[in-house]
N, C-alpha and C positions, 0 to 999 in steps of 0.2 A: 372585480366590480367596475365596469365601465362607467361608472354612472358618478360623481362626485358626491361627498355626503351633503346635505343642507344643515344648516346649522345656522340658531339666531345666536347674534350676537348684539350687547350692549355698542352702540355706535362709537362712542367714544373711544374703545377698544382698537378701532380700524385706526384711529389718527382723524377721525372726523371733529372738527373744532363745533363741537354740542356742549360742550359744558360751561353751569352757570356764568363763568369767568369767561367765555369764549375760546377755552384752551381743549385738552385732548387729555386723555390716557393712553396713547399708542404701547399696545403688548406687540413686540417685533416678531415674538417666539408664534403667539397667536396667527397675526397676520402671515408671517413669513414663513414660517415652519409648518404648523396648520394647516394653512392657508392653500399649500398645495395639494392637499386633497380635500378641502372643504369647500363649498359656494356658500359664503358668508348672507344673513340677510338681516342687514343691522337695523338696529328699533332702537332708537332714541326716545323713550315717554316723555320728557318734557316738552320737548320740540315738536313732536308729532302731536301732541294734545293742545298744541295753538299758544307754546310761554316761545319768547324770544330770546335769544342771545347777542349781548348778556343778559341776564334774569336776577333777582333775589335769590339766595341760595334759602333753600329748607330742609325742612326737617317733619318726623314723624311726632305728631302726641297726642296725648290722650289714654283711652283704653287700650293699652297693647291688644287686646281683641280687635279690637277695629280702630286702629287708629286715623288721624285725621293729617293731612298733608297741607301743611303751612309754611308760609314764607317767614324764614329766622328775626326780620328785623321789624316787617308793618302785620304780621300775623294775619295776611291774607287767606285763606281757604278755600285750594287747589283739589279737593278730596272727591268732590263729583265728578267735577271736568275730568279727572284723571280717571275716575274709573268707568264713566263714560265712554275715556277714549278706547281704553284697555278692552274693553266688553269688543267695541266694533273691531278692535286690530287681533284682536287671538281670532275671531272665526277668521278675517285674512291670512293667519301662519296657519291655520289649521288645513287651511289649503295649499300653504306652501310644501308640506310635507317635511317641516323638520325632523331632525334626529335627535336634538336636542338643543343647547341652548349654556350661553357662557354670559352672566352676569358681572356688572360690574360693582366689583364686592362696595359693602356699605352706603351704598348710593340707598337715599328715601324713596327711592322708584324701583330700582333696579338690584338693590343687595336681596341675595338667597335668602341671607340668614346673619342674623348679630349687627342689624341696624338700630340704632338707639331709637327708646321711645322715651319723649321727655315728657317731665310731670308739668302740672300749669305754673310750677315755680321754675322751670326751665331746669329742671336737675332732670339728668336719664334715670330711670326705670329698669326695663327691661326690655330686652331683645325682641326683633322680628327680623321676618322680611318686608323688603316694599312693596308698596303698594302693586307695584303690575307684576313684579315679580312672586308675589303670592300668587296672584287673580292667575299667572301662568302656570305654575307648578298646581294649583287646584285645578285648573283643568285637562292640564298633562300630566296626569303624577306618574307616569309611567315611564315620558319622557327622559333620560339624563341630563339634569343640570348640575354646572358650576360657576363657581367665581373665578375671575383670574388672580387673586390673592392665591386661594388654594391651589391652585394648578400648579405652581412653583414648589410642591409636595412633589416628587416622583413618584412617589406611588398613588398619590390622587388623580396624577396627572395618567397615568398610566391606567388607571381604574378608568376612567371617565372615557379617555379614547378607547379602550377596549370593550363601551357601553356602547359608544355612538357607531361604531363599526358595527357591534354585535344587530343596532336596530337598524342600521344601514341594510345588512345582509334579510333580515327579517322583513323587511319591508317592498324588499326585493322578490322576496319569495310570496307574498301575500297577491302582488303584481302579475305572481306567473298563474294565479287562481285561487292560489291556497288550500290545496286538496292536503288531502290525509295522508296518502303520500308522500308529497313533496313534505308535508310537519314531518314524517319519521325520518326523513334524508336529513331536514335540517336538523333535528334531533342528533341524527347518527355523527353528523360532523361536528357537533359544538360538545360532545359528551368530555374530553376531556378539559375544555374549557369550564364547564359548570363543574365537573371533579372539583377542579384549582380551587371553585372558592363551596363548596357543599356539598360533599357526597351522598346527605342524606336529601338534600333537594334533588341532584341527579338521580335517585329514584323514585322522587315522587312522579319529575318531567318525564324520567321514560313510562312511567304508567299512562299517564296523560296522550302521551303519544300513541301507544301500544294500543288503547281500548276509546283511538276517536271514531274509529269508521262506527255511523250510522246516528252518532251526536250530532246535532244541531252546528256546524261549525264556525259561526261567531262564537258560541259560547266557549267551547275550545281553544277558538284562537285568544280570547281574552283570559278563560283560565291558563293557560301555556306562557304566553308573555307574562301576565301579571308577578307569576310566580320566575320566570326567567331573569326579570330585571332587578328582582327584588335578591335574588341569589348571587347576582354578578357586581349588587351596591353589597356586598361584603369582600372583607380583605381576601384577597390570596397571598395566606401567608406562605414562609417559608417552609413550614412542617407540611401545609395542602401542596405547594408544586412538588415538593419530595416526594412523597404520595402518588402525584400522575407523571413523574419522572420514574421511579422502579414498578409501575402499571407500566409503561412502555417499554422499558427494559425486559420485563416477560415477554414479549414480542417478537426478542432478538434470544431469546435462550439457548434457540439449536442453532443459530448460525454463529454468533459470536466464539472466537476463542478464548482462550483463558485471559491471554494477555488485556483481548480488547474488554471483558468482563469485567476484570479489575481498573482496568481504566478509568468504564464507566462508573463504578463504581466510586472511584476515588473524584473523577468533577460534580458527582450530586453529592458526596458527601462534603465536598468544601464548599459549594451550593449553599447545604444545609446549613455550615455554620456562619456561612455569610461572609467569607473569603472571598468566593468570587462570584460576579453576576450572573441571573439567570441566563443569558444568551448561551456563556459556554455550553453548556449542560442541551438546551433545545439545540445549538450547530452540531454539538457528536449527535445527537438523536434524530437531528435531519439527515445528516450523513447517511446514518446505515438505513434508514428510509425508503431512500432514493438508493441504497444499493443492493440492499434484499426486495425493495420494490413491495413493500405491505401494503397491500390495500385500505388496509382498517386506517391506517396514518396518515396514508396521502391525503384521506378527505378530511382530516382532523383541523379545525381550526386552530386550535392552542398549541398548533407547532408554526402557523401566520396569522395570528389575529388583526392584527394592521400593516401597515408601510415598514417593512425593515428601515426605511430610511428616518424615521422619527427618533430609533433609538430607546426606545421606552426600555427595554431589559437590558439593557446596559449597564443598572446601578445595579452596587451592591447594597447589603442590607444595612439601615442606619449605622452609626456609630452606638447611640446609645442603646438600640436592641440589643447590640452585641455585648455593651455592656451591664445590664438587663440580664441578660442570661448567666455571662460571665456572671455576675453576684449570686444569681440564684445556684449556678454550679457549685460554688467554694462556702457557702451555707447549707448544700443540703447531706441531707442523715449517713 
């Protein structure tokens, strides 16, 4: 992909001094890590909707359905201005071609999700999102977003970039005309990716593919993504990559000898139980790849879904899944 991904982020995020206090959230991992294969295009709601720094800090209340964006100390009411602004700056990102979008968690503007909403006695309620950060997920829902709280998950973290890649390449291909065609190619490479997290959605997708020629194809391309994104926001767990690690091992059945058989077999099974990282397991699987030379693999995303250099498969699996299971081992019949 020559092309960097786009991606909005909360400004505060980069190290931009936007917050109430005139201070930062700088994520280094974001900035610096990220940062090399992303074009960052940061959006500060308060600041862009005309409040200065420093400001009054606030907060959400009211109807969690709709709540109302007030200043915590003279109870000013910021709720139009801000969704005024929000209305006119999403058709501007809608233009930027984001791939998605990194909030910053709990902000009254800017959190996803599990922002307090406080009652008129100032006690919190219940949860939302912010304000512009709703008004953006309703009109991208298809979009990937997250907060930088949750990205410090490895495997959210790994979910989320392996989304904004996925819409990167999609986006890409939409670019080259978006024919029926190029949907079954891109189909054909991402199949073991959508395995990882749904087999039973990897056939609905390949139907979808299989019987576009002569469909109308927006409708296509919307029913195909709709259902893509929404298969890829589920885990890949350890029992689904086991799953399209011995599906590719079929592959290798008449070349492999015995020794290297066992082998493979012995790094997905410590895979499995979460000994060691998925990497090992996808580098033997590259290996013979590139030395039996399969066609079907080379174009496979889920043996590069992003920058090796990010390191996402690297971890192994929780502590406490392994402990999780462990328990349910030594309890069952």
């Amino acid at each position: 992909m020559p092309e960097n991904i786009r991606l909005g982020i909360s400004s505060c995020l980069l190290g931009n001094p936007v917050r109430y206090n005139g201070g930062h959230k700088l994520d280094r991992c974001l900035r610096d890590e990220l940062g090399k294969y992303v074009d960052w295009v940061p959006v500060c709601p308060e600041v862009e909707c005309g409040l200065g720094v420093p400001r009054e800090a606030m907060h959400l209340t009211g109807d969690p359905a709709a709540p109302r964006l007030v200043t915590s100390r003279t109870g000013v009411d910021h709720t139009e201005r801000m969704l005024s602004w929000a209305s006119r700056r999403l058709d501007e990102l809608e233009a930027e071609g984001l791939c998605g979008f990194v909030f910053k968690s709990r902000s009254p503007s800017s959190g996803m999700r599990g922002v307090k909403v406080y009652t008129k006695a100032g006690m919190p309620s219940k949860t939302g999102p912010g304000l512009f950060a709703g008004a953006f997920m309703e009109r991208f829902p298809l979009l990937p977003v997250e907060d930088e709280d949750r990205l410090k998950d490895p495997i959210l973290r790994e979910n989320f970039i392996e989304r904004i890649f996925v819409m990167h390449r999609w986006k890409a291909y939409l670019k080259t005309g978006g024919s029926m065609k190029g949907l079954a190619d891109f189909h054909t490479g991402h199949e073991l990716l959508i395995m990882a997290h749904s087999p039973k959605a990897l056939k609905a997708l390949g139907l979808l593919a299989a019987n576009a020629e002569g469909a109308p194809p927006g409708e296509v391309h919307d029913a195909y993504l709709k259902t893509l994104m929404a298969t890829l926001s589920l885990k890949a767990t350890l029992a689904k990559n086991t799953n399209v690690l011995k599906h590719i091992m079929g592959h290798f059945k008449n070349q492999l000898t015995a020794d290297e058989k066992q082998e493979m077999k012995q790094v997905i099974g410590e895979y499995r139980q979460g000994l060691v990282p998925l990497i090992v397991s996808v580098t033997l699987v590259n290996h013979y790849a590139r030395k039996f030379g399969d066609p079907y693999l080379e174009k496979q995303v889920y043996l590069h879904p992003y920058a090796s250099e990010l390191k996402l498969r690297n971890h192994a699996a929780p502590s406490n899944l392994l402990r999780n299971r462990q328990t349910r081992a030594r309890h069952a019949p």
